[in-house]
N, C-alpha and C positions, 0 to 999 in steps of 0.2 A: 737721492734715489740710488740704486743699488737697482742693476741689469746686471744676470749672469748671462755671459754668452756661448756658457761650454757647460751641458749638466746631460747625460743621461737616462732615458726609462728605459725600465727591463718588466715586459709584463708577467706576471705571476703565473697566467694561461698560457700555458704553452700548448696547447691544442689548436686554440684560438688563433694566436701567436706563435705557431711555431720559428724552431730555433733553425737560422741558416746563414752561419757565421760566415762572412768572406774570407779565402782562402781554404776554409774548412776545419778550420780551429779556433775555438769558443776562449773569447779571454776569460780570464782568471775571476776576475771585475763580475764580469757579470752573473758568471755561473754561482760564484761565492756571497754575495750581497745582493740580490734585484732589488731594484726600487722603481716602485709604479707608481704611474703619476699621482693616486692621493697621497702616497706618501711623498714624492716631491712637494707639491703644493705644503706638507706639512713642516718640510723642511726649512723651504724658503721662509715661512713665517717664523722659524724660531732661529734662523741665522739674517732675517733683517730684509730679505733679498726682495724685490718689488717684482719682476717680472722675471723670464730666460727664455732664453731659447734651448728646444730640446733639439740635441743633435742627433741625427741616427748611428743606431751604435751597430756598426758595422762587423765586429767582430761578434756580433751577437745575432742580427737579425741582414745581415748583407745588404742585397738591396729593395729587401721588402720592407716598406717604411708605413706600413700599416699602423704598426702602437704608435710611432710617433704622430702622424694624420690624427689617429685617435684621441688623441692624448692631450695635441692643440684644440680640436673640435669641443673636448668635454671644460677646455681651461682657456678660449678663444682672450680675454681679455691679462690673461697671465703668459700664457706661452704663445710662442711661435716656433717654427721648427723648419729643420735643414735636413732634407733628404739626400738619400746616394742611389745613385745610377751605375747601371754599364756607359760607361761613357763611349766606348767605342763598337759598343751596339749598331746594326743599322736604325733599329727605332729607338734611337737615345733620346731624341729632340720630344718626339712624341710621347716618352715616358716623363722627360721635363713637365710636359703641359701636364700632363695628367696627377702630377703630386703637385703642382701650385695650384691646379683644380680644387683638391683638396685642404688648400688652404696654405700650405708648406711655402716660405717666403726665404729660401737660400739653395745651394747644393754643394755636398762635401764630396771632395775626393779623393779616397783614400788610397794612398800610395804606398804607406809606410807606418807601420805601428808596433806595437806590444805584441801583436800575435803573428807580425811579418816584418821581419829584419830588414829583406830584404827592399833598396828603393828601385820601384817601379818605375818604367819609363811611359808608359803607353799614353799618362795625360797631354803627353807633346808628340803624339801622332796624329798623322792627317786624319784618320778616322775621327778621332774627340774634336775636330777643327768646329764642325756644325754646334756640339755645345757649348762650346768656347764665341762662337758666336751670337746661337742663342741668348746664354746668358751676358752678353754684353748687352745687344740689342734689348733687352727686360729689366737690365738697369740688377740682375741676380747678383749677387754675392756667392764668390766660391772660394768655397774653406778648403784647403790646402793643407794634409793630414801627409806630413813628411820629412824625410832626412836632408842634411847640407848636400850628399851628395847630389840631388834634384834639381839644388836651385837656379844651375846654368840651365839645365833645363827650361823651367817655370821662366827664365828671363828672356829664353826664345818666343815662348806663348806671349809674355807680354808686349813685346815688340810686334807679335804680330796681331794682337786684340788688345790695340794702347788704351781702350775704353773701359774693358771691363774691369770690375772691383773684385780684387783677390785678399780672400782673410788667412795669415800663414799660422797656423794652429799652432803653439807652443813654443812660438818661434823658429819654427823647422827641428827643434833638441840642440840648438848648437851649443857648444861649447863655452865658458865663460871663467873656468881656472886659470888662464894664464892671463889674465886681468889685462889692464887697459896696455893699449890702444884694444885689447879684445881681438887681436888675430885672426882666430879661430872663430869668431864670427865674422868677419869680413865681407864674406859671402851674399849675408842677410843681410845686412847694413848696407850692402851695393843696391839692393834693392828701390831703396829711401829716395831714389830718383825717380820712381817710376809713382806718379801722384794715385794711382788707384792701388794702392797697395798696402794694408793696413793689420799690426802685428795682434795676435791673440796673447794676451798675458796670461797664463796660469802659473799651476803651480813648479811645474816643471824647469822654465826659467829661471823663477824666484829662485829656484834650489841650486841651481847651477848658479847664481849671483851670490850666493855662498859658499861657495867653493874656491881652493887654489887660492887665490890673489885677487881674485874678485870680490865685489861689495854690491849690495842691490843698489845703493846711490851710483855707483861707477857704473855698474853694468845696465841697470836701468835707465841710469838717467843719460848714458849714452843710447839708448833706445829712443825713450824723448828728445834728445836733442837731432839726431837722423831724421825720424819721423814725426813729430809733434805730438801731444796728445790726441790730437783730432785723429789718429791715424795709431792709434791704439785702444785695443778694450781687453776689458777683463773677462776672465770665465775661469769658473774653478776645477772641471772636470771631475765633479760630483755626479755619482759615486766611487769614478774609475779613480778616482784620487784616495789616498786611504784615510786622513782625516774628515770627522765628518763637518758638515756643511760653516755653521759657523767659526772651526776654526780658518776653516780656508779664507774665508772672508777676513778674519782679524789677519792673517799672511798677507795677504793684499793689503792690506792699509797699512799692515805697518810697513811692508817693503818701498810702501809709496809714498810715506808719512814726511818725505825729502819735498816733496811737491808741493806747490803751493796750492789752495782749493780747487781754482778753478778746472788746471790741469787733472787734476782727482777725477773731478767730477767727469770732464770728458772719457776718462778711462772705466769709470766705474756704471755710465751710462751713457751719455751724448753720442759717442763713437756708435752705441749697440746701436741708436736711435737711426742715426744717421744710415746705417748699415740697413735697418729690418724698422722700415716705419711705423709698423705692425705697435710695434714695441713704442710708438708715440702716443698713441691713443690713449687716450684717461679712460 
């Protein structure tokens, strides 16, 4: 089985759907390529992939997460989806309830991306404390869309919500040229202590385990060896990624083609399962 845990929709209707990118700049991704969910579902079937989770693409639709609700509703046994909030809203908590209402079984929060440099501090203010609780208390999964410089941050949240389950998207971007011991990731690897903590593989890593002095068995497999497989999953970042779907998927196998099955397997779905049980159901 083959779970993506990082893909995408951009709906076609922008009436319907209008467009309200966070910070107020429309990635590149979306505006140049959308892909709606029958064309996901068409994707997945010619790159292999059995289920995903769709993420909200935040530099696209902020935190109206409408296509995505959608999108699970029309594909309930295919996807599952991860919404974004103001976190530091007074009604944050109450906007939580009202997108797993609808079905949504994660929440992303975006700190740092493609269309903002800049890393945001505000998920480690007392204001976001309530959905940092929430989502403990609900047993949520939050995806952690950010740079290295954050992660002393995120390490104060998790000391002080040792329960909740945090997914670091991309690996935070860190660094992997100047090869092992990996330095310049260090950061993310301090992490590996803290058991509810669990790394997103895409494409973004792989590439940087190509680079400088790194190798994806050294840089990767220093990822599994920090964290287990159990505490790793895959996602391609399709469409935001520029290869289309099945190549992404042959990049993961073969970066991982070092591992032995089982650990595979947990990367390439157990981990999603475990994360979004949604994602369990036949």
């Amino acid at each position: 089985m083959i779970i993506d845990t990082h893909c995408h929709v951009i709906a076609t209707d922008t009436t319907r759907y209008p467009l309200k990118p966070l910070y107020g700049k429309q990635s590149d991704w979306s505006a140049g390529h959308p892909l709606d969910h029958p064309d996901m579902v068409k994707a997945d079937i010619e790159a292999g992939v059995d289920k995903a989770v769709l993420v909200q693409a935040s530099s696209a639709y902020g935190s109206d997460n409408s296509y995505v609700a959608d999108s699970v509703a029309a594909h309930p046994k295919r996807f599952t989806g991860v919404f974004s909030i103001d976190v530091v809203a007074p009604d944050a908590v109450a906007k939580m309830k009202h997108w797993m209402d609808k079905g949504l079984t994660g929440i992303r929060i975006f700190t740092s991306g493609s269309t903002h440099a800049a890393q945001e501090t505000f998920f480690a203010d007392e204001a976001a404390f309530p959905v940092w609780q929430y989502a403990s208390d609900q047993g949520l999964s939050v995806c952690m869309q950010m740079r290295p410089p954050g992660l002393p941050l995120l390490q104060n949240v998790l000391q002080r919500f040792p329960k909740v389950r945090v997914i670091i998207d991309h690996f935070a971007r860190v660094e992997a040229a100047d090869g092992p011991p990996f330095a310049a990731a260090a950061p993310l690897f301090a992490l590996s202590k803290f058991p509810n903590v669990t790394l997103k593989l895409t494409h973004r890593p792989i590439e940087q385990a190509m680079k400088g002095k790194a190798t994806p068995q050294a840089f990767l497999g220093k990822a599994v060896s920090e964290f287990g497989p159990q505490r790793i999953m895959w996602g391609s970042n399709f469409p935001a990624a520029g290869p289309p779907l099945p190549e992404l998927v042959a990049m993961g196998r073969k970066a991982l083609s070092f591992l032995p099955p089982d650990d595979q397997d947990w990367i390439f779905a157990k981990t999603a399962q475990a994360h979004y049980p949604a994602l369990a159901e036949t």
